[in-house]
C-alpha positions as CSV (number, residue, x, y, z in Angstrom):
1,X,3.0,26.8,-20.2
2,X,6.6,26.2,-18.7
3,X,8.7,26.0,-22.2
4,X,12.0,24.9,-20.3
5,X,13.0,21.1,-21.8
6,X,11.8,18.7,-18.6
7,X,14.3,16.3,-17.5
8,X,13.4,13.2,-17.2
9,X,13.9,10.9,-14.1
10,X,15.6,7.8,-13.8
11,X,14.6,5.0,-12.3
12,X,16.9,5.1,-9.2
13,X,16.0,9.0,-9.1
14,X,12.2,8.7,-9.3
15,X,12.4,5.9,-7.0
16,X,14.3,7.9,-4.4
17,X,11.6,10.9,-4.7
18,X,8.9,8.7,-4.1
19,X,10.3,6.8,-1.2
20,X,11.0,10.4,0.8
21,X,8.0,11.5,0.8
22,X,6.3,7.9,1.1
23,X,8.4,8.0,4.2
24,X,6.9,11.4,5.6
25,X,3.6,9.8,4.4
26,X,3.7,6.4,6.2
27,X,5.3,8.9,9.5
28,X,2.2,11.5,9.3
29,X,0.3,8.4,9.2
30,X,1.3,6.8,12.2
31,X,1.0,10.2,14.0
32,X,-2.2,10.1,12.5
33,X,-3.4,6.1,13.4
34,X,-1.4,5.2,16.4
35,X,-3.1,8.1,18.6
36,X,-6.4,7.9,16.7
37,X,-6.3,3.9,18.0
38,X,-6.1,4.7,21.3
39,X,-9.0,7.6,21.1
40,X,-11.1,4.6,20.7
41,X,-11.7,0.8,21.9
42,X,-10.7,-1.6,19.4
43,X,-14.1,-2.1,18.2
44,X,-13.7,1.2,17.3
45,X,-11.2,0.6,14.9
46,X,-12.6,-2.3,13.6
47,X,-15.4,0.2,12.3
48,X,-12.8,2.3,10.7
49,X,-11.2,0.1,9.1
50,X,-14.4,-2.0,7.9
51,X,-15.1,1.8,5.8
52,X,-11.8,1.0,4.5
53,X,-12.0,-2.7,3.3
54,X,-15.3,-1.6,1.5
55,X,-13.5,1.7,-0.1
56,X,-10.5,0.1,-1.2
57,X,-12.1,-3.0,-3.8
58,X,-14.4,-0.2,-4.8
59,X,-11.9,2.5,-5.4
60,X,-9.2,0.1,-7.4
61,X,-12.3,-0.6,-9.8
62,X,-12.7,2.9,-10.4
63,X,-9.4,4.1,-11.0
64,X,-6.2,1.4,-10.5
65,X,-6.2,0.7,-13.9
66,X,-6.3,3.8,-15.2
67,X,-3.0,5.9,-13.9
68,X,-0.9,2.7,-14.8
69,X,-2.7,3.4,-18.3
70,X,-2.0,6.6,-18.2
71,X,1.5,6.3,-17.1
72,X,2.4,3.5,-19.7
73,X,0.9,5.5,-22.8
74,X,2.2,8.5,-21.9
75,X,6.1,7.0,-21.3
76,X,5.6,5.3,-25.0
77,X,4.3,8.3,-26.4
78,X,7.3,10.3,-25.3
79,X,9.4,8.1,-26.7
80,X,8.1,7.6,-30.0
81,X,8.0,11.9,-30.0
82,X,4.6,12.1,-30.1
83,X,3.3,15.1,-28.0
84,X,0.4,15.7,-29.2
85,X,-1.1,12.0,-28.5
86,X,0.5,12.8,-24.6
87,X,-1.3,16.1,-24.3
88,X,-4.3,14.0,-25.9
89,X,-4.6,11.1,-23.5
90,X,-4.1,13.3,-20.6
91,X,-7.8,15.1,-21.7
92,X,-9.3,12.2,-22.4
93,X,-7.9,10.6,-19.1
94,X,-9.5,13.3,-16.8
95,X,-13.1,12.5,-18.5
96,X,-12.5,8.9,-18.1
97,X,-11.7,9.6,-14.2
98,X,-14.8,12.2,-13.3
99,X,-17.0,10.0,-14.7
100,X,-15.4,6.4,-12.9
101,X,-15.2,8.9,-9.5
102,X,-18.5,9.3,-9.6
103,X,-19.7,6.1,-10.6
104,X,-17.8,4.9,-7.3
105,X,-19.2,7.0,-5.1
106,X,-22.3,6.1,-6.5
107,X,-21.7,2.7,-6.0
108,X,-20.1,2.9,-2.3
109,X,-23.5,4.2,-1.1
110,X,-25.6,1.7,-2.9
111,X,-23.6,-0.9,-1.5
112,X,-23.3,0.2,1.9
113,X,-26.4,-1.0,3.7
114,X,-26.0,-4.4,2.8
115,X,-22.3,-4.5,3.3
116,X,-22.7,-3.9,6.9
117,X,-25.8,-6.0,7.7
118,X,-23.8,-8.4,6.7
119,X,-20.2,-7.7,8.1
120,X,-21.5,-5.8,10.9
121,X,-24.6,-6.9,13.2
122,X,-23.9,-3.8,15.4
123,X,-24.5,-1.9,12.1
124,X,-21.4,1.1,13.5
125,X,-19.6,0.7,10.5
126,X,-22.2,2.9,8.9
127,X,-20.9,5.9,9.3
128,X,-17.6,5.7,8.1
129,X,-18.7,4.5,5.1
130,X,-21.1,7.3,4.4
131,X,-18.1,9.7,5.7
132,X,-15.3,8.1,3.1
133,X,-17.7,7.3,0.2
134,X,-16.8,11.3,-1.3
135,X,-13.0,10.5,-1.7
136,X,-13.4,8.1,-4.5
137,X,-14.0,11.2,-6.5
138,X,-11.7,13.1,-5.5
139,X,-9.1,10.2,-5.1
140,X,-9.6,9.3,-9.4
141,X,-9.0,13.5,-10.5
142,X,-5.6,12.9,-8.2
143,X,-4.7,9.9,-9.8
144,X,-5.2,11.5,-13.5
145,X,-2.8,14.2,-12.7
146,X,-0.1,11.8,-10.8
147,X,-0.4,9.1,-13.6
148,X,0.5,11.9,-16.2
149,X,3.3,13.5,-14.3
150,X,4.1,9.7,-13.9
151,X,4.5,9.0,-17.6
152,X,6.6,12.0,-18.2
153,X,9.1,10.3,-15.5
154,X,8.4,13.3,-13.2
155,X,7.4,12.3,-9.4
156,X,7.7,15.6,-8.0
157,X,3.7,16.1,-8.2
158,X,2.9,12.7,-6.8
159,X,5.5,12.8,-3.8
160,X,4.3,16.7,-3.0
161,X,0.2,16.2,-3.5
162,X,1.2,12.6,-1.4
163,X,2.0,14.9,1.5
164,X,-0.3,17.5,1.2
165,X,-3.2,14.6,1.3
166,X,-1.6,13.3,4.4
167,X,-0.9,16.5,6.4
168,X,-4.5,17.0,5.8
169,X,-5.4,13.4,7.2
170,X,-3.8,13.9,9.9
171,X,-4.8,17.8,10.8
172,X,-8.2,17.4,10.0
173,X,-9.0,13.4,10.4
174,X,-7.8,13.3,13.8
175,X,-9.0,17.0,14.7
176,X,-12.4,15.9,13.7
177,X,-12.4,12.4,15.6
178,X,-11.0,14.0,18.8
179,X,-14.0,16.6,19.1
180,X,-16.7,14.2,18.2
181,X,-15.2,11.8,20.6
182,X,-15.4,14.2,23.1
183,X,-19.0,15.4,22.0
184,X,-20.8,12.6,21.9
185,X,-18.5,10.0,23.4
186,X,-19.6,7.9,20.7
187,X,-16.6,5.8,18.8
188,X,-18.6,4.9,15.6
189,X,-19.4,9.1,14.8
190,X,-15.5,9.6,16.1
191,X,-14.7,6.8,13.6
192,X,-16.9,9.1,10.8
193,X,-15.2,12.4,11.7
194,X,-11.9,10.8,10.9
195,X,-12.6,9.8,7.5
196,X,-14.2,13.1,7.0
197,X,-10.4,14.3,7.7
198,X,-9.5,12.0,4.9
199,X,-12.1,13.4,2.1
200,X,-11.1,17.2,3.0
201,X,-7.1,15.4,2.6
202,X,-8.0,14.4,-0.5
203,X,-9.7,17.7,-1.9
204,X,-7.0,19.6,-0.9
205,X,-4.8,17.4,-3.0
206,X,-6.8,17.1,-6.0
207,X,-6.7,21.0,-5.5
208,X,-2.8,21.8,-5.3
209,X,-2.5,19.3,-8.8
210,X,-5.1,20.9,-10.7
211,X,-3.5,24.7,-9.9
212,X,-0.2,22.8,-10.5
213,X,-0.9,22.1,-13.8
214,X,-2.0,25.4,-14.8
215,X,0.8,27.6,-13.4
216,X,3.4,25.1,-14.7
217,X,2.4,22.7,-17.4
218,X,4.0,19.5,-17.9
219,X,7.4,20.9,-19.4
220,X,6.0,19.6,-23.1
221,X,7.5,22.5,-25.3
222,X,5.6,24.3,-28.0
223,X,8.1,23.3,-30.5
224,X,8.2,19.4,-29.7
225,X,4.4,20.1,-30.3
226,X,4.8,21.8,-33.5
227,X,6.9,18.9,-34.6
228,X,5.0,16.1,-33.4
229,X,2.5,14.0,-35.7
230,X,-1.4,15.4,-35.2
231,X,-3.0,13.3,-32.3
232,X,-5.6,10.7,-32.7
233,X,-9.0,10.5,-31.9
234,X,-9.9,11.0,-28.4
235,X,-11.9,8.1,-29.2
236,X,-9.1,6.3,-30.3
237,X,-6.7,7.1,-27.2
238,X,-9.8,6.1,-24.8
239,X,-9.4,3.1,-26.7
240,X,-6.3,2.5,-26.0
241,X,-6.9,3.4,-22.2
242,X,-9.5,1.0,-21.6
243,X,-7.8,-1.7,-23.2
244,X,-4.8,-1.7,-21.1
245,X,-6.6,-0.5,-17.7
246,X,-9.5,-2.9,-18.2
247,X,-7.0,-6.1,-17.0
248,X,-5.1,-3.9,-15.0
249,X,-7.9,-2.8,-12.8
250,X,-8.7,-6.5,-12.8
251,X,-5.8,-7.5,-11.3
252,X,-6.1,-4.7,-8.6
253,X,-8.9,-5.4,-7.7
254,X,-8.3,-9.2,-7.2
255,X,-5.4,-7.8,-5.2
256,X,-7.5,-5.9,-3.2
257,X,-10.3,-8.4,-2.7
258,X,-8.1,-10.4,-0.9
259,X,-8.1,-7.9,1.1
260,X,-12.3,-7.2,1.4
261,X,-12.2,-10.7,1.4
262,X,-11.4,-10.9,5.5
263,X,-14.1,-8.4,5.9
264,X,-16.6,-9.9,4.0
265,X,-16.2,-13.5,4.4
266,X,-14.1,-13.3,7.9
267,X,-16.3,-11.3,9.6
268,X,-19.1,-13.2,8.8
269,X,-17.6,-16.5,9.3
270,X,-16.4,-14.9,13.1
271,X,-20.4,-14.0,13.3
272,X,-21.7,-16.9,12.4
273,X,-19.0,-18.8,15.3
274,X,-20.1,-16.5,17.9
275,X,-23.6,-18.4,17.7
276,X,-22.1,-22.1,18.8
277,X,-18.5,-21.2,19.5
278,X,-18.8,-17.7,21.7
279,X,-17.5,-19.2,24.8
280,X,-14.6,-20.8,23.1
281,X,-13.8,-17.5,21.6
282,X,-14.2,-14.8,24.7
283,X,-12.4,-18.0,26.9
284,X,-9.5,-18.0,24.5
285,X,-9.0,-14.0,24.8
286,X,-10.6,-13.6,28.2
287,X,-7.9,-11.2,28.8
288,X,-8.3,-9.1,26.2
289,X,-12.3,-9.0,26.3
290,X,-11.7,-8.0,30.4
291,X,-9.1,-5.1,29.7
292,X,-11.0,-3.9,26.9
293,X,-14.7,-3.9,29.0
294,X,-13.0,-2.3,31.7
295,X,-11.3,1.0,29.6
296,X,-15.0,0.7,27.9
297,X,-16.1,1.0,31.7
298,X,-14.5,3.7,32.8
299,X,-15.7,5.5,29.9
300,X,-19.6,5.1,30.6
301,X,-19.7,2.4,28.0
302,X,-21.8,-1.2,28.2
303,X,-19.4,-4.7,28.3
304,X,-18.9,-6.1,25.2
305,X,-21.6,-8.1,23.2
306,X,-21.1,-11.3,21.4
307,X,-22.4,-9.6,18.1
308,X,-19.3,-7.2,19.3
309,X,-16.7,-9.6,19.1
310,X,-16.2,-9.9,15.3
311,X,-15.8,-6.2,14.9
312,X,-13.6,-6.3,18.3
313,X,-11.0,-8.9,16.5
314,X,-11.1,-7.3,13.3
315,X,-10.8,-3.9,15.0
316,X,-7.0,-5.5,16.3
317,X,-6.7,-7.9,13.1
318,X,-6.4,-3.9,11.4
319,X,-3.9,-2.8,13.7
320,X,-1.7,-5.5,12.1
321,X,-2.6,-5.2,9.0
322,X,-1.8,-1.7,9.1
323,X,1.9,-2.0,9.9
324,X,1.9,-5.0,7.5
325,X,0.9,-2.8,4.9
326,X,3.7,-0.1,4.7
327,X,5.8,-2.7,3.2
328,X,3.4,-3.3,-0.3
329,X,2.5,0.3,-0.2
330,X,6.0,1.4,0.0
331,X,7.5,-0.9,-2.6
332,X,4.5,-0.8,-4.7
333,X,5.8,3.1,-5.5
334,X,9.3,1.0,-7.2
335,X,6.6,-0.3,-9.5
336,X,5.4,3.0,-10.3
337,X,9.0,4.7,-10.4
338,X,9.7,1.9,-12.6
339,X,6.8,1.3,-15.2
340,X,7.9,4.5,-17.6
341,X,11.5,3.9,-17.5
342,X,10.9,0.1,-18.4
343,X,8.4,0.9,-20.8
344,X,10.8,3.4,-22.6
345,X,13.1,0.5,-22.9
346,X,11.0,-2.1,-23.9
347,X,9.3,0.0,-26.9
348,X,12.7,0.3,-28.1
349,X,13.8,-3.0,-27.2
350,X,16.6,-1.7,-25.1
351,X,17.2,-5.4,-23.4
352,X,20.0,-4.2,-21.9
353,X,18.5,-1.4,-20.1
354,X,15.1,-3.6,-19.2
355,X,17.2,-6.1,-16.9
356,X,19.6,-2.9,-15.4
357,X,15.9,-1.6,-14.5
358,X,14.4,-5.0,-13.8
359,X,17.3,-6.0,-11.4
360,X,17.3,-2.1,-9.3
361,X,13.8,-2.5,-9.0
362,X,14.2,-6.3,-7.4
363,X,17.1,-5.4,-5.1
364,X,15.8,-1.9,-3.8
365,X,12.5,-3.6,-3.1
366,X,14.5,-6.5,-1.4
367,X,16.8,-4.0,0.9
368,X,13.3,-2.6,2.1
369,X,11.0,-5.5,2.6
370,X,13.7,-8.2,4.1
371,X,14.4,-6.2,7.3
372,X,10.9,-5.2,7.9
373,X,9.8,-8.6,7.5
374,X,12.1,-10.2,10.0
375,X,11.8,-7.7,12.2
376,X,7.7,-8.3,12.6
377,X,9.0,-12.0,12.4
378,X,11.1,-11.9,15.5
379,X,9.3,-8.8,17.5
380,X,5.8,-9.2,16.7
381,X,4.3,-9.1,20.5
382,X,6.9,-6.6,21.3
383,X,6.4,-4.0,18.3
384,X,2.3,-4.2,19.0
385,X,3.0,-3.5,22.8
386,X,5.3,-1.2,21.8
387,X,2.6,0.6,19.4
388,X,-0.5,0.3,21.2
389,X,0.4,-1.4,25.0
390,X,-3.5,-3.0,24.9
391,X,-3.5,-7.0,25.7
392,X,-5.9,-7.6,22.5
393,X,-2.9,-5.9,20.3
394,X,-0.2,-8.4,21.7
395,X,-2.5,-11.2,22.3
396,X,-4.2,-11.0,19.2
397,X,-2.1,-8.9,16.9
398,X,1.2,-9.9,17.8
399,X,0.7,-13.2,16.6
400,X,-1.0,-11.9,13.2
401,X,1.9,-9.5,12.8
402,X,4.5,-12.3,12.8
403,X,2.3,-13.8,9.9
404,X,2.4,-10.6,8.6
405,X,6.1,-10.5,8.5
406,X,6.9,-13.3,6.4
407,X,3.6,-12.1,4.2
408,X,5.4,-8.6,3.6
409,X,8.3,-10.3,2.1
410,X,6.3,-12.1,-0.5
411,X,4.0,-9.3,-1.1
412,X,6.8,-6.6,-1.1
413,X,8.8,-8.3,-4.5
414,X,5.5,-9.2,-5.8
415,X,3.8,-5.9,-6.1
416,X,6.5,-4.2,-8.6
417,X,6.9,-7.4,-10.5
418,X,2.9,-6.8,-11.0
419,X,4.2,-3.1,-12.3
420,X,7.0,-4.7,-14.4
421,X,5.0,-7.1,-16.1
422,X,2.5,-4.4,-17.2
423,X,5.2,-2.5,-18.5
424,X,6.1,-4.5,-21.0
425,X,2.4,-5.4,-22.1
426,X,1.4,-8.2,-19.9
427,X,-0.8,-6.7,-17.6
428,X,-3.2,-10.2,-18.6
429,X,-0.6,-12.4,-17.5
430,X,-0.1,-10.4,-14.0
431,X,-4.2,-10.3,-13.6
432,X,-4.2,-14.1,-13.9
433,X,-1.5,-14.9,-10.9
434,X,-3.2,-11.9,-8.7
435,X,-6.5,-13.7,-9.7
436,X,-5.0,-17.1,-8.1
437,X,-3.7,-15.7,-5.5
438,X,-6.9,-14.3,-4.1
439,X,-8.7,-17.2,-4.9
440,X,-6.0,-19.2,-3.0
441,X,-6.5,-16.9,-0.1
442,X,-10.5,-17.1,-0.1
443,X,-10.3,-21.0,0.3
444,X,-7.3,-20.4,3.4
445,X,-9.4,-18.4,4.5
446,X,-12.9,-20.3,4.6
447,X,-10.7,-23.3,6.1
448,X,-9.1,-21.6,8.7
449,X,-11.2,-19.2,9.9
450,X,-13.9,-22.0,10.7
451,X,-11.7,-23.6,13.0
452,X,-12.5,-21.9,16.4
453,X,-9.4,-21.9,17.7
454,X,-7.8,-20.6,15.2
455,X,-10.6,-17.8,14.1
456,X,-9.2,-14.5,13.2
457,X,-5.7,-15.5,12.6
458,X,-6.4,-17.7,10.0
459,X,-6.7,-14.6,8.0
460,X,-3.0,-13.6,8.3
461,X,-2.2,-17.1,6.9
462,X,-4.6,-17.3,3.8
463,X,-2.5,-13.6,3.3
464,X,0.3,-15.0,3.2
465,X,-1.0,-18.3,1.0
466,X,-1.6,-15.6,-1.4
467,X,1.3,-13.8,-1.9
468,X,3.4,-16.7,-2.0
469,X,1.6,-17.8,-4.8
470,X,1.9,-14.1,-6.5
471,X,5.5,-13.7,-6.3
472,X,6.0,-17.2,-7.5
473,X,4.2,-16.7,-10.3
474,X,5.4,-13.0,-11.2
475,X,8.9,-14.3,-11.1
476,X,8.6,-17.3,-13.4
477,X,6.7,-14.7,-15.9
478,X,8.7,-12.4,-15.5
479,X,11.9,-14.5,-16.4
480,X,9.3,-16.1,-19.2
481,X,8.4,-12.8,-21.0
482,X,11.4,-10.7,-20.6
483,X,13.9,-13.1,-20.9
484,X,15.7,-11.2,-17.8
485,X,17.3,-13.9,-15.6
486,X,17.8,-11.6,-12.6
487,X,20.9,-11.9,-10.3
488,X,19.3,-13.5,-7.0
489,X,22.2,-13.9,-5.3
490,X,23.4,-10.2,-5.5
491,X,20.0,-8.5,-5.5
492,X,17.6,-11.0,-3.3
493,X,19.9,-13.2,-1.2
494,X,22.5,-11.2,0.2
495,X,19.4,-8.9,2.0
496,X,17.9,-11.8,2.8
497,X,20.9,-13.1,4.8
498,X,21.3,-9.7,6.5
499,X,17.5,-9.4,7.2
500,X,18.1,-12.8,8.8
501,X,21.1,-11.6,10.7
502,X,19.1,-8.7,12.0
503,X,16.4,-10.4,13.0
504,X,18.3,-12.8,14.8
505,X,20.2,-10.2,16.8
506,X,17.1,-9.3,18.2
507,X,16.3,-13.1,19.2
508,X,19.8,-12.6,20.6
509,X,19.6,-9.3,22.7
510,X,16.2,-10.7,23.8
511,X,15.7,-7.3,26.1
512,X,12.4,-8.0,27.2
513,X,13.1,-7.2,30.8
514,X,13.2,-3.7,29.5
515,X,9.6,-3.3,28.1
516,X,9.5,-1.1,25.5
517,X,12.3,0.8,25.8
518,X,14.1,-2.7,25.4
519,X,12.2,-3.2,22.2
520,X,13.3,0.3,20.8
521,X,16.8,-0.9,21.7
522,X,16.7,-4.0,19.8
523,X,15.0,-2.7,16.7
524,X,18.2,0.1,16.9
525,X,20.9,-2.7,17.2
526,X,19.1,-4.9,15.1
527,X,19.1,-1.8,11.5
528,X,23.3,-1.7,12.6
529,X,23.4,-5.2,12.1
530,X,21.5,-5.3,9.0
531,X,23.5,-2.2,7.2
532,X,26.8,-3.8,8.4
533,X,26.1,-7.2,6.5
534,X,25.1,-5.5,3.8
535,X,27.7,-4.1,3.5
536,X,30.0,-7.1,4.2
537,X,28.8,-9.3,1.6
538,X,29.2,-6.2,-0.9
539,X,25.9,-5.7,-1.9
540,X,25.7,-2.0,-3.3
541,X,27.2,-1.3,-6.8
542,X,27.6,1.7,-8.5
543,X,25.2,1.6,-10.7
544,X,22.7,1.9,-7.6
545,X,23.8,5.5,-6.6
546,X,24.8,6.6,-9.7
547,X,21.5,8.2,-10.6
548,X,20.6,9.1,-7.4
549,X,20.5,13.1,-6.8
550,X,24.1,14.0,-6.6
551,X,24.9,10.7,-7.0
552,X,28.3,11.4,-8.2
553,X,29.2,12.5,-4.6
554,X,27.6,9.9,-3.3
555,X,29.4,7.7,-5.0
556,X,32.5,9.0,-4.2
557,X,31.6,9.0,-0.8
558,X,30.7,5.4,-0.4
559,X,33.7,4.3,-1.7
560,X,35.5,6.3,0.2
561,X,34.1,4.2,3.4
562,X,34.5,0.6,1.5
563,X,30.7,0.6,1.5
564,X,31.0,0.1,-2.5
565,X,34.1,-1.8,-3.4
């Protein structure tokens, strides 16, 4: 075991770590999906990314709550000095996950047959499904290791085994899809391949933290443990796991039902409409339906079937929702960065250091989510033709991205709040607004969706519905329970002004005439603007870079330029 004392990451530092190499990860992921889009008609996707709405409910209740757990104990633990309870609930913790792993993968498969018949009356979706079910297991031993690393405030093993599971996505997912593709010429075994690519991703992950963890410990000396209190019980720290995982998963999971809830109930409501409404749905996209039947066409495949059509829209409704979701997935790794350091300060009642934390998580998260947002605001049609230059995805998905755009600012300061509030022992009050919120989104959803003419985009609005709701409520319970009254003005206002200004620049330039290289032009002019009002209204501080990896000469260097005055 490594016997050199660990150093422990701040906040700002963890966060930075984790937001590099979610940055490679979100880029190897494009390289992986945008190409991997086009290998196939959009129906195509819509059968990959069914696997995935299925997956993801089923793989937050086998493991979300856990790593937060993990994390949490493990940070108060530390504090408090005892080592022996950390080395303790990281034992019990792997159990807990081989045994939830399996269970989920157990579960996936059982579930699988009727989840389709229902979602999918083509019954393509199949595949995938059976193809993805494996990485639950492997996805809960990754998420032992990275919740324990997590607790000890070191992100190094998450960040590198983030990477590794993405290189192998991309090699192998897209690898596999682009020789079945060309096998068979069959989209739904392509579709299978791909998330084959994923599982062997996800293997080779599991595999590099495991021999990790062997060759180099955790950086817990022997004499802390020699001076530590004896542990408890292993029964006594899977106690304590469950108890604080048990709402957390909850909460996930009604997070991520909102999302299974537009493949569930959407995509039946859209198949139950094509029965009385299928004209009124392949008149309003006639364009799309055309363009797509012809590239299926030229490819030795039949026109597309009104049982089609639902997996066809959700196949372009993921497309969206796939851009819209770097922004939660990103922030949501402030949450994690955050969680140990707040928990540190809250076992100790540190209130001082709980609102420094509290108000770096809200303004980092605001300085990511605000441009991001406007920009799908202002260039929805234009990013989607930029992407994917199909009708369907700027028909379709240009319109859903827009709504996607003012959902990823809600969604993006709602997510670590969720983190934050668990922290400090509330993870009950955070499952009840997450709980709302999906409910909300259900009802949006039942509304909308029915109405023909509005159909698949009334998805993107009962998203949004919901995370309004969420950040809302995390806010005021935040406030409530902590009794930090963040700074809006310096850490949420002045990047929402110059996320405004940026995306009005764009509105502006309006470089349509150019096709897409306009649009790169405009997202180019439009991240000047938004770094130069920043900058105006003096929103960095020192205390921001401080921390940061030689953060000392960053410092020196910013104010050097006037960027921190």
């Amino acid at each position: 075991m490594q016997q050199n004392k660990r150093k422990q990451q701040s906040f700002q530092y963890g966060a930075m770590i984790l937001l590099c190499s979610t940055m490679l990860v979100k880029i190897i992921g494009a390289i992986f999906k945008i190409p991997i889009a086009r290998l196939w008609t959009d129906d195509g996707f819509g059968c990959f990314d069914s696997a995935y709405q299925l997956f993801t409910p089923i793989y937050t209740l086998a493991m979300a709550g856990l790593p937060i757990a993990i994390s949490r104990i493990v940070a108060t633990h530390t504090k408090n000095g005892r080592y022996n309870d950390v080395k303790g609930t990281f034992k019990v913790a792997k159990r807990l996950f081989m045994v939830t792993g399996l269970s989920g993968f157990i579960i996936m498969l059982l579930l699988s047959f009727p989840f389709v018949k229902y979602t999918d009356a083509s019954g393509e979706s199949i595949y995938s499904i059976f193809a993805i079910a494996p990485a639950l297991f492997f996805c809960c031993i990754m998420s032992a290791y990275r919740g324990y690393y997590e607790g000890l405030r070191n992100m190094y093993p998450t960040a590198i085994s983030d990477i590794i599971e993405a290189l192998g996505k991309l090699i192998l997912g897209y690898g596999f899809a682009y020789i079945i593709m060309k096998l068979t010429g069959r989209y739904e075994l392509s579709a299978a391949g791909a998330m084959l690519g994923i599982v062997m991703g996800g293997v080779a992950s599991a595999a590099f933290l495991s021999l990790r963890h062997k060759l180099k410990g955790d950086g817990i000396t022997g004499e802390e443990l020699a001076a530590a209190p004896a542990a408890e019980s292993d029964k006594t720290l899977a106690k304590a796991l469950i108890a604080i995982a048990i709402p957390v998963v909850l909460a996930s999971l009604a997070n991520s039902f909102s999302s299974l809830a537009d493949t569930f109930f959407v995509k039946g409501q859209l198949t139950q409409m094509m029965g009385e409404h299928a004209d009124t749905i392949r008149s309003m996209y006639s364009a799309s339906i055309a363009e797509r039947d012809l590239i299926a066409s030229k490819a030795g495949e039949a026109a597309l079937t009104n049982a089609q059509i639902p997996n066809f829209l959700f196949g372009v409704r993921g497309k969206a929702f796939t851009l819209y979701n770097l922004v939660p997935s990103i922030t949501s790794i402030l949450g994690v960065s955050a969680l140990p350091v707040i928990t540190s300060a809250w076992t100790k009642r540190d209130l001082k250091t709980v609102k420094q934390n509290v108000e770096s998580t809200l303004k980092l998260t605001a300085i990511i989510t605000m441009p991001i947002g406007f920009g799908f605001l202002s260039l929805g049609n234009e990013i989607m033709n930029l992407l994917y230059n199909t009708a369907a995805s700027v028909e379709i998905g240009g319109t859903m991205l827009r709504i996607y755009g003012v959902t990823a600012i809600f969604a993006g300061l709602a997510i670590p709040m969720t983190s934050i509030l668990q922290a400090i022992g509330k993870e009950k009050i955070s499952l009840r607004n997450v709980a709302i919120g999906a409910a909300i989104k259900v009802v949006v959803n039942f509304i909308l969706v029915g109405i023909p003419t509005i159909n698949i985009r009334g998805a993107a609005v009962g998203t949004m519905a919901c995370f309004l709701f969420i950040f809302t409520a995390n806010l005021l319970s935040l406030i409530k329970y902590t009794g930090v009254k963040p700074n809006l003005w310096q850490n949420v206002l002045k990047p929402f002004i110059s996320a405004f200004a940026c995306g009005l620049s764009t509105v502006i330039l309006n470089l349509n005439f150019m096709g897409r290289i306009g649009t790169v032009l405009e997202i180019a002019v439009a991240a000047v603007v938004y770094f130069v009002v920043l900058i105006l209204l003096n929103t960095f501080e020192a205390e921001d870079v401080i921390t940061l990896p030689k953060g000392d000469k960053i410092l020196k260097l910013f104010t050097k330029l006037k960027i921190i005055r």
